[in-house]
N, CA, C and O atoms as a GROMACS GRO file, in nm:
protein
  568
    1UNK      N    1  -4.674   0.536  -1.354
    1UNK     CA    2  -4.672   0.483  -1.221
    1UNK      C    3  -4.530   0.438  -1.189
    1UNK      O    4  -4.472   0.351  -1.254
    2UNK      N    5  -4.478   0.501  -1.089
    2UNK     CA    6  -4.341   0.456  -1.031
    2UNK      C    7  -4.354   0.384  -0.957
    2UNK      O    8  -4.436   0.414  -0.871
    3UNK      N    9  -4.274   0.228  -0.941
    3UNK     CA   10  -4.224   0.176  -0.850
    3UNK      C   11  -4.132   0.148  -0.726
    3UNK      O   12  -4.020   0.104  -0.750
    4UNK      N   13  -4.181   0.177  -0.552
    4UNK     CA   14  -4.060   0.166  -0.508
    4UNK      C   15  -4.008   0.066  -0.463
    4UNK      O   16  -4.052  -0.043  -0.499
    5UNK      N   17  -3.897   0.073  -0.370
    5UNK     CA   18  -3.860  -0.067  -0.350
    5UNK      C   19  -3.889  -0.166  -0.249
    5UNK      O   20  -3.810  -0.257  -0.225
    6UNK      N   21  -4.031  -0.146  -0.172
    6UNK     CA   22  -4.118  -0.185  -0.107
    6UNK      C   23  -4.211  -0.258  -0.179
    6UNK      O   24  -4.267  -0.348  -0.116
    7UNK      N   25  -4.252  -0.240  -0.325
    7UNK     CA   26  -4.306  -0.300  -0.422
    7UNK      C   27  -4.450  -0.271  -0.450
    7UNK      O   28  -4.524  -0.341  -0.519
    8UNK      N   29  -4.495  -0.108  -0.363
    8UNK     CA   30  -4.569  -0.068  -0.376
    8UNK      C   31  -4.614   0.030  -0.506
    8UNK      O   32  -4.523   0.087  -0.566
    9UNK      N   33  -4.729   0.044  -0.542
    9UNK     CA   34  -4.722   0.156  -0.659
    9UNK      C   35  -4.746   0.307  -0.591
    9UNK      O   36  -4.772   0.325  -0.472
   10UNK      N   37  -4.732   0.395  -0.678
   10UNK     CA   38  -4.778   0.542  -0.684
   10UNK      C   39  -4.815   0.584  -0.788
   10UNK      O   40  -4.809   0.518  -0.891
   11UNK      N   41  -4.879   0.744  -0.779
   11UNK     CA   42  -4.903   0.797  -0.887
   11UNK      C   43  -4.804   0.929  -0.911
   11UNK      O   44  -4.728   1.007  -0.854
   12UNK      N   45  -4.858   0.899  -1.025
   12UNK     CA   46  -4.768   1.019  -1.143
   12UNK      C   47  -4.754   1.150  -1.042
   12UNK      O   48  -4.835   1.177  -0.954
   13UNK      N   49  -4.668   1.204  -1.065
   13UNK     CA   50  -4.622   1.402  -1.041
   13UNK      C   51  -4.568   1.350  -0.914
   13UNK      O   52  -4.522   1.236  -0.905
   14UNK      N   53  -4.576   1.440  -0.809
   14UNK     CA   54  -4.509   1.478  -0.693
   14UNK      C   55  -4.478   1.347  -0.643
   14UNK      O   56  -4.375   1.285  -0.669
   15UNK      N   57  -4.574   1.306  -0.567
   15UNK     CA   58  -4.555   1.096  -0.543
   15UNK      C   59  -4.429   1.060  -0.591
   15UNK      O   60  -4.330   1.028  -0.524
   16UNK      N   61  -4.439   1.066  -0.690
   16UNK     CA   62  -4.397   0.958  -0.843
   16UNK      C   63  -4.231   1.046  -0.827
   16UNK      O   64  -4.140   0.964  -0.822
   17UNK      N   65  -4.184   1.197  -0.818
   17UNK     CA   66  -4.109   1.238  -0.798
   17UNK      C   67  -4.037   1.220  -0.660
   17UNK      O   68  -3.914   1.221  -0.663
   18UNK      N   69  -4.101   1.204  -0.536
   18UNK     CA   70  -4.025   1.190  -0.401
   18UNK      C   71  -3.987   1.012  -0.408
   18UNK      O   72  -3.878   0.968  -0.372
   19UNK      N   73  -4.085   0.937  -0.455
   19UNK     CA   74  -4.070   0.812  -0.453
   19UNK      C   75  -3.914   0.771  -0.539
   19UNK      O   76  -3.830   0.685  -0.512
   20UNK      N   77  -3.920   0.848  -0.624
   20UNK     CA   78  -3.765   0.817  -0.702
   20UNK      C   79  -3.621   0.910  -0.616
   20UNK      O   80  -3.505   0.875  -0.633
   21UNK      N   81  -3.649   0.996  -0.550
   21UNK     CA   82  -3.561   1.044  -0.467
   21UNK      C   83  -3.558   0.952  -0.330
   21UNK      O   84  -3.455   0.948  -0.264
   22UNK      N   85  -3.683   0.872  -0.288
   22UNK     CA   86  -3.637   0.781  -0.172
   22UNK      C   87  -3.586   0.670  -0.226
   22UNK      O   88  -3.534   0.584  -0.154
   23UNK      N   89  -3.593   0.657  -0.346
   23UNK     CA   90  -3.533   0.468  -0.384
   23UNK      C   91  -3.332   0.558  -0.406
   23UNK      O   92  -3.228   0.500  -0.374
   24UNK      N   93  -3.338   0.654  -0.446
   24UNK     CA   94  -3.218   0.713  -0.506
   24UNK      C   95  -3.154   0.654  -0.374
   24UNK      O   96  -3.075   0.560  -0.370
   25UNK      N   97  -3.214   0.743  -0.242
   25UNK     CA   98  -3.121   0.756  -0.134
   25UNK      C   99  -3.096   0.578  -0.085
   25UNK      O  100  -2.994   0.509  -0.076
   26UNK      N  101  -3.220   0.555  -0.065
   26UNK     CA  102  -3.231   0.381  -0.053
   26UNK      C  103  -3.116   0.290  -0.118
   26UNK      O  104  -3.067   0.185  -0.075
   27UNK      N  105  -3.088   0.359  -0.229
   27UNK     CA  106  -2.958   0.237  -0.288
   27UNK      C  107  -2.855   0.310  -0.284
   27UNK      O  108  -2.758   0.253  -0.334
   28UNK      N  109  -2.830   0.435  -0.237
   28UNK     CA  110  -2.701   0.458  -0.195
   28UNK      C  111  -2.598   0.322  -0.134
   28UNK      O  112  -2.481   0.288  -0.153
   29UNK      N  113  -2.701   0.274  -0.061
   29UNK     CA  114  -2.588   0.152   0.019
   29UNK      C  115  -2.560   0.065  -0.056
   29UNK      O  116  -2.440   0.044  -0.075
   30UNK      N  117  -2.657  -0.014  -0.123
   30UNK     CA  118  -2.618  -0.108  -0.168
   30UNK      C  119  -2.506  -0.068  -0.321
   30UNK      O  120  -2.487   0.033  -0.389
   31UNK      N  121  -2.436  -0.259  -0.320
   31UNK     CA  122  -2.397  -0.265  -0.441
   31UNK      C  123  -2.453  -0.302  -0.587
   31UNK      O  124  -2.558  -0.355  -0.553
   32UNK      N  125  -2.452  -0.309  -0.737
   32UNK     CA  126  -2.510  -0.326  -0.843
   32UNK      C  127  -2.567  -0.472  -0.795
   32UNK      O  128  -2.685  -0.489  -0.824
   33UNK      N  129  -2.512  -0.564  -0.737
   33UNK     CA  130  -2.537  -0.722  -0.711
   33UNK      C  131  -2.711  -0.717  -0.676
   33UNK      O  132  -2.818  -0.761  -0.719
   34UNK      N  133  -2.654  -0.627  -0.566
   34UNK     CA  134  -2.800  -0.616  -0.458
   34UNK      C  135  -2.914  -0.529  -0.516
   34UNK      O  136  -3.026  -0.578  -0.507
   35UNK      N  137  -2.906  -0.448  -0.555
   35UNK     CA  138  -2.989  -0.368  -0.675
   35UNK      C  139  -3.031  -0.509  -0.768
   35UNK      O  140  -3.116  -0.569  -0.702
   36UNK      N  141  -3.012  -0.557  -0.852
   36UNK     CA  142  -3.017  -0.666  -0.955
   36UNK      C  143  -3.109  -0.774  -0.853
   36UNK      O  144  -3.228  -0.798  -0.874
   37UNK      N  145  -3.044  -0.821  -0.759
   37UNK     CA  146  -3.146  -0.913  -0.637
   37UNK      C  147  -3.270  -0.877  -0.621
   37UNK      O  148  -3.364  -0.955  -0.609
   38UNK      N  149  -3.280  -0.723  -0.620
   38UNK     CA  150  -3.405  -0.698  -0.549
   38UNK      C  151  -3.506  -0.669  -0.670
   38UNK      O  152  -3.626  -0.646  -0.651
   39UNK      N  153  -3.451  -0.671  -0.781
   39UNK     CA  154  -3.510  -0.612  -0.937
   39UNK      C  155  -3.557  -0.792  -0.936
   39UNK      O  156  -3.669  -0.836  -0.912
   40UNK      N  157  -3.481  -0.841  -0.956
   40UNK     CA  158  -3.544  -1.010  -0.969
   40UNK      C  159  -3.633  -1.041  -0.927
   40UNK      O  160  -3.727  -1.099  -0.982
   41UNK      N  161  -3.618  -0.995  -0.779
   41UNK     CA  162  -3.732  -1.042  -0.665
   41UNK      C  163  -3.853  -0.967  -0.663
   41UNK      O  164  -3.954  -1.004  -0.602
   42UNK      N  165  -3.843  -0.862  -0.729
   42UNK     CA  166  -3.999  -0.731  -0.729
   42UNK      C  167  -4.029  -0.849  -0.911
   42UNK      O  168  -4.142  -0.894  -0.929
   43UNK      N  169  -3.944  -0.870  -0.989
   43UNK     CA  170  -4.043  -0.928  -1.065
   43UNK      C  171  -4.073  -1.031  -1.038
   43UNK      O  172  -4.177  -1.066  -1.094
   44UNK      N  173  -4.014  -1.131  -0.949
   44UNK     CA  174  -4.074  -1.243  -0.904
   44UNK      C  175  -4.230  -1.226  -0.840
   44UNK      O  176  -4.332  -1.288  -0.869
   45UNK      N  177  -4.212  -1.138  -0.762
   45UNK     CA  178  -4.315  -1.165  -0.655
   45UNK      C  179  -4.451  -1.025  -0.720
   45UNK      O  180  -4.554  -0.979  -0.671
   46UNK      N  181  -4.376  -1.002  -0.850
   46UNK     CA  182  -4.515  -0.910  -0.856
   46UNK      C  183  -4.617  -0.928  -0.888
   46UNK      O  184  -4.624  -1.046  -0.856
   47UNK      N  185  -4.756  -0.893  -0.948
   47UNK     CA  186  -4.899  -0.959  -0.914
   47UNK      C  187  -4.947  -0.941  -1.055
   47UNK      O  188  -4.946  -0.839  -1.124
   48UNK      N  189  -4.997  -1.084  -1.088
   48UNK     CA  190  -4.976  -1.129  -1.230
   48UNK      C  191  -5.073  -1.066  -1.295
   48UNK      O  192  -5.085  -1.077  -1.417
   49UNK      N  193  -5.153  -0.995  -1.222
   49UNK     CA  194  -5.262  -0.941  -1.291
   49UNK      C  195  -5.261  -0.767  -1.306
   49UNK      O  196  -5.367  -0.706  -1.320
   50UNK      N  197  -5.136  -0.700  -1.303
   50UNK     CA  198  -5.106  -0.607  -1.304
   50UNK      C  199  -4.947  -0.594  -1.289
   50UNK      O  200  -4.899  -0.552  -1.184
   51UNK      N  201  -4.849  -0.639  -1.423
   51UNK     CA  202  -4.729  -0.666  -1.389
   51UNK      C  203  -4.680  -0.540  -1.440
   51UNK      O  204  -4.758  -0.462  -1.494
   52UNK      N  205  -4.532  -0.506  -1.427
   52UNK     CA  206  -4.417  -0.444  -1.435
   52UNK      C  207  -4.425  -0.424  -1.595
   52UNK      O  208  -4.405  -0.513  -1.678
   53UNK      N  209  -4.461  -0.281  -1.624
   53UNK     CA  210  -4.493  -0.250  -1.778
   53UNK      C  211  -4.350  -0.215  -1.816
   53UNK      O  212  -4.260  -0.158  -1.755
   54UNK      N  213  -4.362  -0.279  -1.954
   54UNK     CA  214  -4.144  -0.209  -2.005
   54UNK      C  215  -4.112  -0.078  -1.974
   54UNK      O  216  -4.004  -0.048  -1.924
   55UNK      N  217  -4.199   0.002  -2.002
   55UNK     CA  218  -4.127   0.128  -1.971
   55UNK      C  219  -4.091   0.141  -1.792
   55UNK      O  220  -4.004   0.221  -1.759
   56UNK      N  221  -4.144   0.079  -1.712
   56UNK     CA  222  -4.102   0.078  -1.608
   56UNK      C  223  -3.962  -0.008  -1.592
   56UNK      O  224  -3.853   0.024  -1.545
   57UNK      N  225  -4.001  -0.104  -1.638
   57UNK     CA  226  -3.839  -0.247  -1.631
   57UNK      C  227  -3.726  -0.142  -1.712
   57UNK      O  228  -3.609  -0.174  -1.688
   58UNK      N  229  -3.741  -0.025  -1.801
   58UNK     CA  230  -3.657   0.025  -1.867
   58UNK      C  231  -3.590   0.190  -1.811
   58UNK      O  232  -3.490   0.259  -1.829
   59UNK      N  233  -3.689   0.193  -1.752
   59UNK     CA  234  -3.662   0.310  -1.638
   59UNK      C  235  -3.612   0.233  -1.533
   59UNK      O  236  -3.514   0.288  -1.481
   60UNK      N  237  -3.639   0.141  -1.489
   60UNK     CA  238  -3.553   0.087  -1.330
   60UNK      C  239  -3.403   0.030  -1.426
   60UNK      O  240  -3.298   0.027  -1.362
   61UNK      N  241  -3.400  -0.004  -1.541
   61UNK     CA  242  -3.230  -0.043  -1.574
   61UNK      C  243  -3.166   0.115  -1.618
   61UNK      O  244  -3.045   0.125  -1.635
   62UNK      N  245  -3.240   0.215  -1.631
   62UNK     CA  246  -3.185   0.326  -1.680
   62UNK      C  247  -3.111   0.380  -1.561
   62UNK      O  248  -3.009   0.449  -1.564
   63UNK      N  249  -3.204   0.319  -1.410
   63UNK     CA  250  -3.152   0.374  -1.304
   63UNK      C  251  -3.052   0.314  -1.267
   63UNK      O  252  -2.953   0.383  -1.245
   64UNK      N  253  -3.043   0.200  -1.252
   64UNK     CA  254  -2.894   0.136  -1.247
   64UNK      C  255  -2.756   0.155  -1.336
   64UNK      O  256  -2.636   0.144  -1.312
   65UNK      N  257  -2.814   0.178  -1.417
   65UNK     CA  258  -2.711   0.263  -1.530
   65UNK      C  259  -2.650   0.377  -1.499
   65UNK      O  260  -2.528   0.382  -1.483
   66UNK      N  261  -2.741   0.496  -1.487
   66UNK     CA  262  -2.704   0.574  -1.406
   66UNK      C  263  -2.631   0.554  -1.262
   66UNK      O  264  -2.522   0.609  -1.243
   67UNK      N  265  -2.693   0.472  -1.156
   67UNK     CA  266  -2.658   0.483  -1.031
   67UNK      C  267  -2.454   0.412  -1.040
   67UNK      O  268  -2.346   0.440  -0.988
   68UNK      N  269  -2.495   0.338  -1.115
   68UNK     CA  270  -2.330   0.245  -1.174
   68UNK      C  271  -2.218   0.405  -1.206
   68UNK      O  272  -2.108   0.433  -1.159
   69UNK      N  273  -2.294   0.469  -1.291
   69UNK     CA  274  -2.229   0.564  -1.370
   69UNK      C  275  -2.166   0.679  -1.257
   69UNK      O  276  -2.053   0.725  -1.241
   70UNK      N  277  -2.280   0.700  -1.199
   70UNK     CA  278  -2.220   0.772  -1.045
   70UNK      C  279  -2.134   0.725  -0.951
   70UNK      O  280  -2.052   0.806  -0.907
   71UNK      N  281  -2.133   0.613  -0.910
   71UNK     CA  282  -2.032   0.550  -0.838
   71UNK      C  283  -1.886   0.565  -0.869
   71UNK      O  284  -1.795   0.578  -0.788
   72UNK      N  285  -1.878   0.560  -0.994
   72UNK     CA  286  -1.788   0.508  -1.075
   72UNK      C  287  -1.701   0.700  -1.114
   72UNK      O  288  -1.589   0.750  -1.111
   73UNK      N  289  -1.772   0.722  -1.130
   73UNK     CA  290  -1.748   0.893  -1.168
   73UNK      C  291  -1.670   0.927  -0.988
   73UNK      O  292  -1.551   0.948  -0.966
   74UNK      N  293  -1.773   0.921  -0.894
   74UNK     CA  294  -1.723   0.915  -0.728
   74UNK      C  295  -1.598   0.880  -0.716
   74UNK      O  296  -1.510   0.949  -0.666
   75UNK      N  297  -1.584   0.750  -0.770
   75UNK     CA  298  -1.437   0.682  -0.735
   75UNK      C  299  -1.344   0.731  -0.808
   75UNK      O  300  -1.235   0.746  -0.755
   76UNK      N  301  -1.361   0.767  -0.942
   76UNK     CA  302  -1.249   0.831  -0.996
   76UNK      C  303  -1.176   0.978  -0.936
   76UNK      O  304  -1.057   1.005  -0.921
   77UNK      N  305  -1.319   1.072  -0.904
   77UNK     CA  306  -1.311   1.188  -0.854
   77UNK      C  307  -1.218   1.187  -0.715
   77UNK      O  308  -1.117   1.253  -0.693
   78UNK      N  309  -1.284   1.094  -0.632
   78UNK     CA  310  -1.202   1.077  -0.496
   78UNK      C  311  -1.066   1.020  -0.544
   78UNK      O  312  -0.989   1.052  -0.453
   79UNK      N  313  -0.980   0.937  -0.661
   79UNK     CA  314  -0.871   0.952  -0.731
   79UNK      C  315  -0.786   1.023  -0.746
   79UNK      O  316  -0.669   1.005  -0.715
   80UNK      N  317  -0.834   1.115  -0.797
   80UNK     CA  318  -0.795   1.212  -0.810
   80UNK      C  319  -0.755   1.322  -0.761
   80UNK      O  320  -0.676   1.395  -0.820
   81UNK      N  321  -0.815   1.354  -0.621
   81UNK     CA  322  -0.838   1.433  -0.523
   81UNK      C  323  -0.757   1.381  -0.437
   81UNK      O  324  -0.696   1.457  -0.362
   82UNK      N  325  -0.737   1.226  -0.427
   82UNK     CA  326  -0.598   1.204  -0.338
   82UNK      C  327  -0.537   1.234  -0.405
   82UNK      O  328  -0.480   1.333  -0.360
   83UNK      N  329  -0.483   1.198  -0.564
   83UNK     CA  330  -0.335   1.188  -0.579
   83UNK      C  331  -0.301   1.357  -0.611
   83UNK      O  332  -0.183   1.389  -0.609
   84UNK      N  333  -0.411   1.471  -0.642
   84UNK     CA  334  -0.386   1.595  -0.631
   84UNK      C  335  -0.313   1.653  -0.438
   84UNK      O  336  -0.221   1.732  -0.415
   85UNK      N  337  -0.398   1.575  -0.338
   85UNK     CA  338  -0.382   1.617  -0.212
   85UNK      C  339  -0.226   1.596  -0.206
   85UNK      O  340  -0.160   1.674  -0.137
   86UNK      N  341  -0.155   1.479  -0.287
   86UNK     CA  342  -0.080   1.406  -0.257
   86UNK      C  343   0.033   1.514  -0.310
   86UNK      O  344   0.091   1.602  -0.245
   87UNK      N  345   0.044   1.483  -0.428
   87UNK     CA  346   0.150   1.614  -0.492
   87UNK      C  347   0.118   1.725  -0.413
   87UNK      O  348   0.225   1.775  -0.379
   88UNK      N  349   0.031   1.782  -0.370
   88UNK     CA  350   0.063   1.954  -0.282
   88UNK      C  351   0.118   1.856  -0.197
   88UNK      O  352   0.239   1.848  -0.221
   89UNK      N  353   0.083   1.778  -0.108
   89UNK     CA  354   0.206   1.748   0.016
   89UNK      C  355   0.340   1.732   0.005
   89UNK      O  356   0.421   1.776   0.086
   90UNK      N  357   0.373   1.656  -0.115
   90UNK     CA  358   0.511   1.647  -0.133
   90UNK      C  359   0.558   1.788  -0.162
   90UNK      O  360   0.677   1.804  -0.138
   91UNK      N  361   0.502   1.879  -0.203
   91UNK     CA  362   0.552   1.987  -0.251
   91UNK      C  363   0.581   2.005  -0.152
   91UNK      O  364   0.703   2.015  -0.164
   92UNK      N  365   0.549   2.027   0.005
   92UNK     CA  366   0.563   2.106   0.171
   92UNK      C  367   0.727   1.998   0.188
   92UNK      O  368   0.802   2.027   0.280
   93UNK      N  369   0.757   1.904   0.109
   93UNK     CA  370   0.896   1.803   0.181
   93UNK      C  371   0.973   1.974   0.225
   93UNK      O  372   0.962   2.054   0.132
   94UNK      N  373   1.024   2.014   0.313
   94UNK     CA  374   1.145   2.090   0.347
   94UNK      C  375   1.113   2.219   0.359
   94UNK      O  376   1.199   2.307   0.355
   95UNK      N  377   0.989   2.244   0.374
   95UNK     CA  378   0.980   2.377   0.379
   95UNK      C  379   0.868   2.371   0.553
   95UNK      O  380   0.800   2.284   0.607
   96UNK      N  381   0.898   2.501   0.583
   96UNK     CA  382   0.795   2.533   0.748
   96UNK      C  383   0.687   2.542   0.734
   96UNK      O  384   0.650   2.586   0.625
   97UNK      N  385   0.606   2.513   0.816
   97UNK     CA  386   0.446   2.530   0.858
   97UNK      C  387   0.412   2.557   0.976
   97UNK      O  388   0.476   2.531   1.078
   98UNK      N  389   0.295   2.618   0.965
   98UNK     CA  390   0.273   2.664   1.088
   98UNK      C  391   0.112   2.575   1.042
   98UNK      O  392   0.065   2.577   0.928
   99UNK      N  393   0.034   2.482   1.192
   99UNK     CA  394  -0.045   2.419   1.136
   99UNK      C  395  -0.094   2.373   1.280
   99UNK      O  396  -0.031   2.371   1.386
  100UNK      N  397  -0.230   2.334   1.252
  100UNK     CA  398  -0.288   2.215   1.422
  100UNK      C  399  -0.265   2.085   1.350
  100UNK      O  400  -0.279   2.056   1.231
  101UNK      N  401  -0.218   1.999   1.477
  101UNK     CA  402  -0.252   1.879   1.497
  101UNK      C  403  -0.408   1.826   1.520
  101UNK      O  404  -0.497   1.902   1.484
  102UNK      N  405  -0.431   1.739   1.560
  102UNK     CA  406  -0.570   1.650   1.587
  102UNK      C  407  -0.612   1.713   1.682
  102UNK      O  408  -0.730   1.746   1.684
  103UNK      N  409  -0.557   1.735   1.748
  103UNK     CA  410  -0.561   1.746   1.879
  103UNK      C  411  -0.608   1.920   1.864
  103UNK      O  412  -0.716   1.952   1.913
  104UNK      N  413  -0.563   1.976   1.828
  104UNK     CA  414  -0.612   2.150   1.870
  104UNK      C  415  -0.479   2.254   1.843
  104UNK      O  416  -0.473   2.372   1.807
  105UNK      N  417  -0.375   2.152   1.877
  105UNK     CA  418  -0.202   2.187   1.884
  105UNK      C  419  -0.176   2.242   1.836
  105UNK      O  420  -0.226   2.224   1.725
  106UNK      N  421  -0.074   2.377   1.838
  106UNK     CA  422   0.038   2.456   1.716
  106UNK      C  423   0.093   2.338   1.686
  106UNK      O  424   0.087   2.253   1.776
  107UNK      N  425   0.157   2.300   1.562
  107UNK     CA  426   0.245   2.257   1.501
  107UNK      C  427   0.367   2.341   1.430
  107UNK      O  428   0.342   2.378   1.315
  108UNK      N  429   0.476   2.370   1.474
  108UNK     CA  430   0.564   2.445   1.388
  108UNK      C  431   0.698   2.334   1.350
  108UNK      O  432   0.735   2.250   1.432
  109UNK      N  433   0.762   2.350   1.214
  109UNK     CA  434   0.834   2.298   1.191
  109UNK      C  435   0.864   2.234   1.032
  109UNK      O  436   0.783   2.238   0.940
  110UNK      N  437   0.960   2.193   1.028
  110UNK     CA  438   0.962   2.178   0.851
  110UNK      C  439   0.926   2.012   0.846
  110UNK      O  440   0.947   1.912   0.916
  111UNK      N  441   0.862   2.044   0.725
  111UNK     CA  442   0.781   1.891   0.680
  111UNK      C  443   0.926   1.812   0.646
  111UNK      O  444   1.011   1.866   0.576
  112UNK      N  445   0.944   1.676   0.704
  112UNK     CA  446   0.988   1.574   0.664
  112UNK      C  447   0.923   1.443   0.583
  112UNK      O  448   1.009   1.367   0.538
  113UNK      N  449   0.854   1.424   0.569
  113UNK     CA  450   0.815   1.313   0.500
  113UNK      C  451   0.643   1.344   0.532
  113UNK      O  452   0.580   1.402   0.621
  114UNK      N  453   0.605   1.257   0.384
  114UNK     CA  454   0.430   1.238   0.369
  114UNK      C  455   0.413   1.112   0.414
  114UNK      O  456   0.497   1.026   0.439
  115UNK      N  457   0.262   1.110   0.422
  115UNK     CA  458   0.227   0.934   0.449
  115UNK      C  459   0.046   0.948   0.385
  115UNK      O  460  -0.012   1.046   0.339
  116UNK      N  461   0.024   0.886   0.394
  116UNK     CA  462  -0.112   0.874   0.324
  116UNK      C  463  -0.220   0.738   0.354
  116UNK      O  464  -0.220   0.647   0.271
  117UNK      N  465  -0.290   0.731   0.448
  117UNK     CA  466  -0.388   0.640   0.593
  117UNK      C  467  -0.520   0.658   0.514
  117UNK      O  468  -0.561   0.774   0.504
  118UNK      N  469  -0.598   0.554   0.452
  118UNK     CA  470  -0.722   0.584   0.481
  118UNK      C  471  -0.752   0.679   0.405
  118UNK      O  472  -0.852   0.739   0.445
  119UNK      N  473  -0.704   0.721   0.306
  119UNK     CA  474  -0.727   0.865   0.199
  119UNK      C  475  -0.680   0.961   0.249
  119UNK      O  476  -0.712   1.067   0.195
  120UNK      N  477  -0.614   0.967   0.333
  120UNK     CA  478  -0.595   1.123   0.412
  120UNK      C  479  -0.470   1.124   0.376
  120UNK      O  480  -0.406   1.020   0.364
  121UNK      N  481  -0.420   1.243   0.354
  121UNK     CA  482  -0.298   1.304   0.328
  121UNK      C  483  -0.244   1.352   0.436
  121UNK      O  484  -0.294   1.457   0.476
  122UNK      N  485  -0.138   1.297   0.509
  122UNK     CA  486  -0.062   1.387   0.624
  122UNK      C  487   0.059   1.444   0.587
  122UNK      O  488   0.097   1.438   0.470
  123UNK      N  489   0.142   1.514   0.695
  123UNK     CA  490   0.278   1.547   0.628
  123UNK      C  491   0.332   1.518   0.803
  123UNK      O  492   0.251   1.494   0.892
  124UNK      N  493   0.478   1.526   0.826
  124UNK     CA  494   0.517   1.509   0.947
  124UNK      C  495   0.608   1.624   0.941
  124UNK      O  496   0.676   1.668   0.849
  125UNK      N  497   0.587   1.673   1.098
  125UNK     CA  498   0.681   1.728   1.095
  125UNK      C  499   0.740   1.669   1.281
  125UNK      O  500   0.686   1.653   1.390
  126UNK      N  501   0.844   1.659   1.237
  126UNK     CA  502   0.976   1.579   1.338
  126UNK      C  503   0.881   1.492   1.377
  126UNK      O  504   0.835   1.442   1.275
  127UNK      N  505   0.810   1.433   1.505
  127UNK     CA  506   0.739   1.291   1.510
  127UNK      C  507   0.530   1.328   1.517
  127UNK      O  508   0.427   1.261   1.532
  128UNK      N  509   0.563   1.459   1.498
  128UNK     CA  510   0.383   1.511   1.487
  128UNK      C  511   0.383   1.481   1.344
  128UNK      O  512   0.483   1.494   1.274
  129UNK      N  513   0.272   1.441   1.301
  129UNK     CA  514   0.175   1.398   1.190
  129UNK      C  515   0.027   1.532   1.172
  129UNK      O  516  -0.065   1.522   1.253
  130UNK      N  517   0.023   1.620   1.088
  130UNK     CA  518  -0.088   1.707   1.058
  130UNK      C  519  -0.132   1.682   0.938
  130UNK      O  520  -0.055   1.667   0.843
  131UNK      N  521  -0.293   1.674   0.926
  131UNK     CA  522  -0.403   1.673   0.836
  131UNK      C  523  -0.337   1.782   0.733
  131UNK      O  524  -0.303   1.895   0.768
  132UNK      N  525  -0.324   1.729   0.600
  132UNK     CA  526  -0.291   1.864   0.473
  132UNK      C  527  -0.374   1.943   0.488
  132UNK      O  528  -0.328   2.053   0.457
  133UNK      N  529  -0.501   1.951   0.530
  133UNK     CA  530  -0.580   2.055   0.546
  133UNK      C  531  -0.612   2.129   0.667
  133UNK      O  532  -0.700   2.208   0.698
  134UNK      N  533  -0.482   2.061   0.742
  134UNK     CA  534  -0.505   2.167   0.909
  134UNK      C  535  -0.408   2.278   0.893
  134UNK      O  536  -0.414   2.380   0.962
  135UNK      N  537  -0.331   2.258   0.814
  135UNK     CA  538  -0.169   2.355   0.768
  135UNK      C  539  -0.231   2.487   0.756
  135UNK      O  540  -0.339   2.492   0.696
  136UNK      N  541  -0.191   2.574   0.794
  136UNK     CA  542  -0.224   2.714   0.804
  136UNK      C  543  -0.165   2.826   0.749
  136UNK      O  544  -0.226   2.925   0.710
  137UNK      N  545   0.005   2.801   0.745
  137UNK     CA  546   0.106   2.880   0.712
  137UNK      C  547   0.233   2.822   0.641
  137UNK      O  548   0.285   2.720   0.685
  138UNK      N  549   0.274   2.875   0.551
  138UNK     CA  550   0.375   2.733   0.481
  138UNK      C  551   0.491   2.868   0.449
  138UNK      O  552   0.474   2.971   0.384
  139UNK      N  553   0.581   2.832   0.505
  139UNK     CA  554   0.719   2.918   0.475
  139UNK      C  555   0.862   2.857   0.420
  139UNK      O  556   0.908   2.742   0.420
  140UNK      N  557   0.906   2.968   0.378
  140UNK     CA  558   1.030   2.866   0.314
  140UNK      C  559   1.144   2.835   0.458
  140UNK      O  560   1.162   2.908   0.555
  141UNK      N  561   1.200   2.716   0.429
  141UNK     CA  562   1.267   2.698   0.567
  141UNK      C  563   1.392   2.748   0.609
  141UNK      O  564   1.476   2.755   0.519
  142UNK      N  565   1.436   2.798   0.755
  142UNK     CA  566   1.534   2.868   0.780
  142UNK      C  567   1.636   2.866   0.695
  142UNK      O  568   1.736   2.935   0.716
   0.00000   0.00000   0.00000
């Protein structure tokens, strides 16, 4: 019997399988704090005459384990993926592109300097700013 986080039960197979894919998506938001709050509070308030069997209390910490383990894997990955975005941009310092702006715009011109907002990798060229991934054409410069 799986528990969700409504504090209702289900049964085994299919149930028991969507019910752990809605708690999955369900704690997407929250942080480990708030997960742990609400684990307290389902054993607080659960019904003494049918409580929270270990293998369940050991499957809901397996899931936090896991869900910790993912986050954490996420953040490194997105790490990484800037400071990879980051080195190809510096690589464009002095050389031409042909690329859109935000806006829809040609951009032509040689990259002068990077900047990096919010995870995003830009490059400039003379006072336009383009997304590393709007760049289209990269040439060596006149």
């Amino acid at each position: 019997m799986a528990v969700t986080p409504t504090g209702t039960s289900t049964t085994t197979g299919t149930t028991a399988s969507k019910s752990n894919q809605d708690m999955a998506s369900a704690m997407s938001g929250l942080s480990l704090d708030d997960f742990f709050k609400l684990m307290i509070a389902e054993m607080q308030n659960q019904d003494p005459l049918n409580p929270l069997e270990n293998h369940q209390l050991l499957q809901q910490i397996s899931q936090i384990q896991e869900y910790g383990a993912t986050q954490k894997l996420t953040q490194t990955l997105d790490a990484v993926l800037l400071g990879q975005n980051l080195s190809n941009a510096t690589g464009l310092i002095g050389r031409f592109i042909y690329a859109l702006s935000d806006d829809g715009d040609d951009v032509l011109g040689v990259v002068n300097r990077v900047s990096v907002a919010n995870n995003d990798v830009r490059v400039h060229v003379g006072n336009q700013e383009v997304k590393l991934n709007n760049i289209r054409e990269v040439m060596t410069a006149f």
